[in-house]
Every structure is written in structure tokens, then in C-alpha cells.
NULO-534108 format. One record per residue (C-alpha): y negated, z, x negated. Coordinates in steps of 0.001 Angstrom, whole numbers, plus 500000, padded with zeros to 6 digits. Layout:
// residues N
YZX...
END
This chain:
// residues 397
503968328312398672502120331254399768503702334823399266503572334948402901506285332131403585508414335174403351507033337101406644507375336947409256508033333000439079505151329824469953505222327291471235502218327155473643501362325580476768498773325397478655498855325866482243497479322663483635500921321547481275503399323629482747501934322407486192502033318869485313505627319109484113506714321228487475505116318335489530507531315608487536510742317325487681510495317658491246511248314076492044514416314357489687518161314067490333520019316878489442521426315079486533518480313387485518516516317434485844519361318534484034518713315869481045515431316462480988515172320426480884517449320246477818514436317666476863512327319982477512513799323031475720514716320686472624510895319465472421510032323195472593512455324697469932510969321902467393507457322572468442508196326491467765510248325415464674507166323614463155504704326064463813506908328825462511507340326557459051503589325585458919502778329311459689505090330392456695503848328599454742500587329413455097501510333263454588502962332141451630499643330518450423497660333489451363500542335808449556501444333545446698505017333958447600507374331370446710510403330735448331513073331102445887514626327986443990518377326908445348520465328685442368523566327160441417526447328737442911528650331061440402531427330646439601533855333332438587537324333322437025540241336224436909539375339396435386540051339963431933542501342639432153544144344693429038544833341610427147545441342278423488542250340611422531540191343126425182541822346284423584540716345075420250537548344143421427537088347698423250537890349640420559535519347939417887532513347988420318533814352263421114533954352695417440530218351131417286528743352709419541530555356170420153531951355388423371534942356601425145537523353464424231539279353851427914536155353411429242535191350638427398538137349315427870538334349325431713534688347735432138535769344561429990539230344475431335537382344375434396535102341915433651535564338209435101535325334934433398532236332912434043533905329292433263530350327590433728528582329006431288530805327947428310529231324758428631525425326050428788526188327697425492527002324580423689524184321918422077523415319108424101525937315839423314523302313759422441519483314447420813516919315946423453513646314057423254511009316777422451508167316295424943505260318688424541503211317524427803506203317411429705506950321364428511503520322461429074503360321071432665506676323150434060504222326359432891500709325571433716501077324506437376498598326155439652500684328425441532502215329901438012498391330747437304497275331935440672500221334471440450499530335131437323496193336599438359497475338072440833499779340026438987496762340956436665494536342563439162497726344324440493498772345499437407495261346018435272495833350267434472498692349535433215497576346328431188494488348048429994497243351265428831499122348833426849496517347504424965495033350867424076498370351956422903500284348613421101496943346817421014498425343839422353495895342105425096496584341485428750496858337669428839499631337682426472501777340259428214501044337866431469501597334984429521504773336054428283506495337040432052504962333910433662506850332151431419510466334058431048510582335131434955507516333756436772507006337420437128509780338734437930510931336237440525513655334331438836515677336892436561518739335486436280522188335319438721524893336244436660526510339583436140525555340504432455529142342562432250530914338883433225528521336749431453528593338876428037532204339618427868533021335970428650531135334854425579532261337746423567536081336717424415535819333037425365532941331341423138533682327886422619535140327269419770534028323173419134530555325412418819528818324429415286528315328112414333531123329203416799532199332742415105528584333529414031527422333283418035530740334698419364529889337846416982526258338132418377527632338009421940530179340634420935527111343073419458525268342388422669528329343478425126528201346877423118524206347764423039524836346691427552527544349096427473526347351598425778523204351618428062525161351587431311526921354673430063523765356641429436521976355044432388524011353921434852522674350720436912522843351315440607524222348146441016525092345038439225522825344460436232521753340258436788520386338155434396520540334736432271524068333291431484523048334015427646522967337963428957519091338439428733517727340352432153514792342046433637511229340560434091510553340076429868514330338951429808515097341236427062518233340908424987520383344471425613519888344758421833515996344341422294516297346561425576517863349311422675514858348813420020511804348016422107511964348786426160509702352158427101510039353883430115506505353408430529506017354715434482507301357192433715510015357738435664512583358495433095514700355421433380513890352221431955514317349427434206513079345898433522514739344340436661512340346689438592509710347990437546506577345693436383504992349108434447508037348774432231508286345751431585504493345322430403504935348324427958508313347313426735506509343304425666503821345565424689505505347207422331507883344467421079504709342496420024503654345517418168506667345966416741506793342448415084503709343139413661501154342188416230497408342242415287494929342654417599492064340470418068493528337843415776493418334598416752496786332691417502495708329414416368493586326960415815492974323293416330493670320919413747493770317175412693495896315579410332494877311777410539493838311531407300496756313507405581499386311237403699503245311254404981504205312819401846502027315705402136502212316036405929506037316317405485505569319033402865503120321002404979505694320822408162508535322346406037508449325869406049508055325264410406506302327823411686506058330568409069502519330982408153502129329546404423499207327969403681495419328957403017492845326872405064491165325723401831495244324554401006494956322769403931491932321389403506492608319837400176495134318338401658492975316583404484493821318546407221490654319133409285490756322293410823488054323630413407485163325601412486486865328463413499489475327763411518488243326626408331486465330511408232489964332107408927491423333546405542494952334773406614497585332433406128498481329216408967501895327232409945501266323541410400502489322995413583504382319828415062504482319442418788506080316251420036505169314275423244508426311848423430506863308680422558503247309432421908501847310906419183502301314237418110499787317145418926499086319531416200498084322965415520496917325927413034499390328958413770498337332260413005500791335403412278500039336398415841501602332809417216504462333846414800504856336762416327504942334730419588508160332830418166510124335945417506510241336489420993511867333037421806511718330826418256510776328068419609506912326481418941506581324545422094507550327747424079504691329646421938502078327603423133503196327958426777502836331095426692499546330715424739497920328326426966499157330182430211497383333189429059494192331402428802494424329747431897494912333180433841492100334664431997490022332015433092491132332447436251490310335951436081486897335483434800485785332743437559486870335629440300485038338119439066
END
């Protein structure tokens, strides 16, 4: 194995009509006028109705707005209060972090139980059939892309700024919050106070790696606390049941290493401010070791390799391990492109339920992708929605 295994979103009528209508309820009865004004005013409310939907609709065309998904309702429990297990808790994460342990104390004792999302935390009962297609097409839908664009030409000093600085390039910072928020539009509904103190108190215990995850949740409760003491939300911090928030959907541990206050403004806000959020993925890509102008893949076919060496080239995932002349003497066909490329590539496994697999060359840059959210399918989301919003981009201009 290569060294390198070890890296790394009126009503109108016309007057002739009012006329004509006028001429008919004249030879009414009162009750039969009465029913047919109501009628009347019923046939106009759902004309108005109509034209205010298809006019809405059209504005949100022209706009790209969407209107915003039907969330599932929250669901909160009693507060915490000064249970024994909160005091302990408080005074570990106040000994952590140098925090005042009343403090800390009153904000998880304070804190309400979120019974709902003890069941999103645990593994699914039965195997999930991994569908690449399927993935993809919840990412690359048209409206994603157009927005996408749009949030590119609104956004472009600030892209170009990043770049310059972290050296990461535009599409990926785009491709990155079209996928986690659809660009800030869908950031989460719970309460990252309720949400992380219920998994640092409550986590499930029939969980496979149940005091490992309970642990990480308790970490993550003290980075959120320590920020809110040194900058204060003005209201309710919101975000994923798992506690990630803002537009990138940054971990609080990951807000504490890699968010930049990069407006300016001397706060950092990811809920709020897109500036912010592009520098802070910015400079979390750089931080993982980002390199600029490297490729993130390449295409690849594996017909001819045997199931022997296939499975030995799929082991180490999606670590970059093997040379392209490795992988060529191993019958993997890689693109011209590729076969010229002399860093190290992952052979990577993307499955489409019951057809066959789709398969790519990962570079340390599509690595670096999958420390963001270790997942390969995710990866090439993101991937593949940055090139379609560059495209997009380049037939506009």
C-alpha cells in the first residue's frame, strides 16, 4: 500500500360582464339574488385566489424563491433541571472550557428534551439500499442549480476573496452549501442548546458505539457553550437534530477551528451571513489540506479487473492509495487524464441499488471533500453540483 494510505435550498371584469350579470339578477327572487350573489362572490374569491397562486408563483420563478418544505413539528420534553447527572455534566464541560459552572449549569438545566431525535440518532433497523442515481438526483435538480448561480453572481467578490486567500475555487464553496442548506434556506429547526444537551444526557443507549457518540455530543455542548458566552446569539441558535447549524452546517467544534468572520463585522455568524459562511468552507478546505487546481477525480473502468483484485483495491475506501500505473497493472482503465496524474487515487464504489456500480478515481482533493461529511456518494454531489453551476455560469455569460 502506498505511504499515503495514511493521509488523509384581481379578479377582473370587464364591463360588458358586470352589465350582463346586472341584467340577470334583476329578474331574481330575493332568495334566489341572495344565492346567487354569494355565487357570485364565491366564483370571484377563487378567481382572485388562482391568480394570486399563479402570480406567486411566477415571482417565485423570476426570484428563484422556494416556498419552504412543511418541517416536522418539534417536539419538546421538560427541562432538564439540576439533576445530578446535569451538575456533573456542567462542571466537566466548565472545567473544559473555563466557564463559570453556575452558568453552565443553568443553560443545560434549562435545556429541554427533544424525545424525537433519539431515534434519528440511531442506525436504520434494517440495511439501506445504496442508490447512487437516486442520491445524485435530490442534488442536481434544476432549481438547486439555477440558485446556485444565482448565489454565484451575488456573491462573486467574496468567492473570488476566498480563493485568493485559501485557494479553494468558487464551485466547490457553492457546491458544498447547495448541498448542506440549499443555500441557506433549510438550516435546521431545532434549538442546538435542546438538541445537544439531549444527546449529551439522553443518547440511546441500544446505540452500537453508544458511549463513544454520547462523549462527542458531550464535547460539542461545550465548544456551543463556550461560543454563546463569548458571542451571545440574539436569539435561539437553530440547526440539525445532530447540532450542526448555519448555511455550511458546521459542527460547534468546527465553528471553534475553522469559521472566519470574514465580512467583517466582528461576529461570526453562519446562520446569517453568506460572506461568512463562504470564508469559513473556504478555509476548512484549506485546512484539510486542500490543493488548488488539483483535480478531484477521474473516470475509471474496472470491467476487466478480477474480483479478487477489485476487492483489494476497494479496501482502504476512499483514502488515496494507489499509483495510476498500480492501477493500471491491475486493469483498471483510467482516462487520459488520469493515467498522466502521478499523486495517489481511492478506487471508488458508488452503488445504484440494483444496477451496476459506477466507479471513480478520487484524488486527495475528493478526500478532502469526505472530511467534510465522510461519505463518497455525498462527495460527488457536491462535485457534480459544482460543475453543473459552473456550466451554468459559463452559458450566461
Amino acid at each position: 500500500m502506498n505511504p499515503t494510505a495514511q493521509r488523509y435550498k384581481l379578479f377582473h371584469l370587464s364591463a360588458f360582464s358586470v352589465a350582463a350579470c346586472l341584467c340577470a339578477l334583476a329578474f331574481l327572487t330575493p332568495v334566489a339574488l341572495a344565492a346567487e350573489r354569494n355565487a357570485a362572490v364565491n366564483k370571484t374569491k377563487t378567481a382572485v385566489e388562482k391568480r394570486k397562486n399563479t402570480a406567486a408563483k411566477t415571482a417565485q420563478r423570476k426570484t428563484g424563491q422556494r416556498k419552504k418544505p412543511a418541517t416536522t413539528k418539534v417536539v419538546t420534553g421538560k427541562a432538564f433541571g439540576n439533576s445530578s447527572a446535569v451538575k456533573q455534566l456542567a462542571r466537566d464541560i466548565a472545567l473544559k472550557h473555563k466557564l463559570p459552572p453556575a452558568w453552565v449549569q443553568q443553560q443545560i438545566a434549562g435545556a429541554r428534551l427533544l424525545p424525537q431525535i433519539l431515534q434519528l440518532v440511531l442506525p436504520p433497523s434494517s440495511p439501506q439500499v445504496k442508490n447512487w442515481q437516486a442520491y445524485r438526483a435530490r442534488f442536481l435538480t434544476e432549481n438547486r442549480i439555477q440558485t446556485g448561480a444565482r448565489f454565484w453572481r451575488e456573491h462573486t467578490l467574496q468567492l473570488d476573496r476566498a480563493f485568493a486567500q485559501a485557494g479553494v475555487e468558487p464551485r466547490y464553496i457553492v457546491g458544498i452549501l447547495g448541498v448542506e442548506t440549499f443555500y441557506g434556506q433549510h438550516q435546521g429547526q431545532y434549538k442546538l442548546i435542546d438538541a445537544l444537551s439531549t444527546l449529551s444526557l439522553n443518547f440511546p443507549k441500544e446505540h452500537p458505539q453508544a458511549a463513544e457518540r454520547q462523549a462527542f455530543f458531550q464535547d460539542e455542548l461545550g465548544y456551543f457553550l463556550k461560543q454563546q458566552r463569548t458571542q451571545p446569539a440574539r436569539k435561539s441558535v437553530l440547526g440539525s437534530y445532530a447540532g450542526a447549524s448555519g448555511w455550511p452546517q458546521f459542527m460547534p467544534s468546527s465553528v471553534a477551528k475553522f469559521a472566519v468572520d470574514f465580512d467583517g463585522d466582528g461576529r461570526i455568524d453562519l446562520s446569517n451571513s453568506a460572506a461568512d459562511a463562504i470564508g469559513s468552507v473556504a478555509n476548512y478546505f484549506k485546512a484539510l489540506g486542500w490543493q488548488p487546481g488539483l483535480p478531484t477525480h477521474f473516470a475509471v473502468d474496472v470491467q476487466a479487473v478480477s474480483e479478487t483484485d477489485l476487492s483489494a483495491l476497494l479496501a482502504p475506501d476512499i483514502v488515496p492509495s494507489w499509483s495510476a500505473s498500480f492501477l493500471a497493472d491491475k486493469q483498471a482503465v483510467l482516462s487520459d487524464e488520469g493515467k498522466r496524474f502521478n499523486g495517489p487515487l481511492a478506487l471508488v464504489q458508488l452503488h445504484n441499488a440494483n444496477e451496476a456500480a459506477s466507479f471513480v478515481a478520487g484524488t486527495d482533493n475528493f478526500f478532502v471533500i469526505t472530511r467534510y461529511n465522510r461519505s463518497s456518494y455525498y462527495a460527488m454531489a457536491v462535485i457534480e453540483l459544482a460543475e453543473a453551476v459552473a456550466r451554468e455560469m459559463a452559458n450566461k455569460r
